[in-house]
N, C-alpha and C positions, 0 to 999 in steps of 0.2 A: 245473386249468389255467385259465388268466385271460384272456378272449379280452374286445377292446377292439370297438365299432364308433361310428361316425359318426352319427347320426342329422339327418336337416334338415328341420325342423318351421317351415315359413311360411319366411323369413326368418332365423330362429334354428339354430345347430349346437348338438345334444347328443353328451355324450359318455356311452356307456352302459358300464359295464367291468360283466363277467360274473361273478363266479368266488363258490364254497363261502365263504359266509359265515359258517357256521357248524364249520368244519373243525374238530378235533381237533389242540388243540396253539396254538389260537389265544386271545388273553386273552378273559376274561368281558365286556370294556364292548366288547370289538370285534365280537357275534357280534349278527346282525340279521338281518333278512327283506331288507334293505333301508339305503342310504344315501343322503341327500343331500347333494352339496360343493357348496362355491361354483363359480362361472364352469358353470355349467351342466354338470354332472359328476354323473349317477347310476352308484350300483350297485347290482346284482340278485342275486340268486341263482338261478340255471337248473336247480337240482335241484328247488326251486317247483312245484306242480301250474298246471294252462294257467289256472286260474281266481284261485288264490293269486298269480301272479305278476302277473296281468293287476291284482290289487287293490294289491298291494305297489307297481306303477309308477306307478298313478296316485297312493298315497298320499307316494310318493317327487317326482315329477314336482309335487305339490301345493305341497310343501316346499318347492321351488325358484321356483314361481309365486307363492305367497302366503307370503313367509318369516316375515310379523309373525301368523300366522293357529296359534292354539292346537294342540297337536298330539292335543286330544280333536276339535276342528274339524274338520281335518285326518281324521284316523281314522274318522268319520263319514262326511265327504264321499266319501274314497275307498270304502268300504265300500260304502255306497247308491250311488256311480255305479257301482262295478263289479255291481252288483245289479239295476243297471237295464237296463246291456249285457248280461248275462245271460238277463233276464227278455224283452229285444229280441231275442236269437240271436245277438248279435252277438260273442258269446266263448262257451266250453261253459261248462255248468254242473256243480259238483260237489260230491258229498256236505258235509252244513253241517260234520263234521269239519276242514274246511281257513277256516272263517268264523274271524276274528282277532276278530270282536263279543264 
């Protein structure tokens, strides 16, 4: 199921669309943790544990803020900020099996 919402951050709308990215029956370059389009358009995957997903947004959400910025850059930064929100309380924490490092 593909559930869409709205997001308004500052002044800016996102579009966040939900749905199995990794489905069965879907091609190989299409399957991802994670997307980001232009015009302010991510996607997620909500089968994601709270902490994987929490990393994938930011690394998604990065892509869309800094689009000339390397995607080892990228991969990094989300990774240690979702590490650092973690290590703050501010999202749970979970087993390093779900760490994309």
């Amino acid at each position: 199921m593909i559930k869409v919402k709205t997001v308004r951050v500052r002044a800016n709308r996102w579009k966040v669309i939900w749905r199995n990215l990794s489905a069965e029956g879907m091609a190989e370059e299409d399957k991802a943790l994670g997307w980001c389009h232009e015009n302010k358009v991510l996607e997620l995957d909500p089968n994601l544990s709270d902490s994987l997903l929490c990393e994938i947004a930011l690394h998604e959400f990065s892509h869309a803020f800094f689009p000339d910025m390397s995607e080892e850059t990228i991969t990094l930064f989300a990774s240690q900020a979702a590490d650092f929100l973690s290590a703050m309380s501010l999202i749970p924490y979970e087993d390093e099996e779900d760490d994309l490092r």
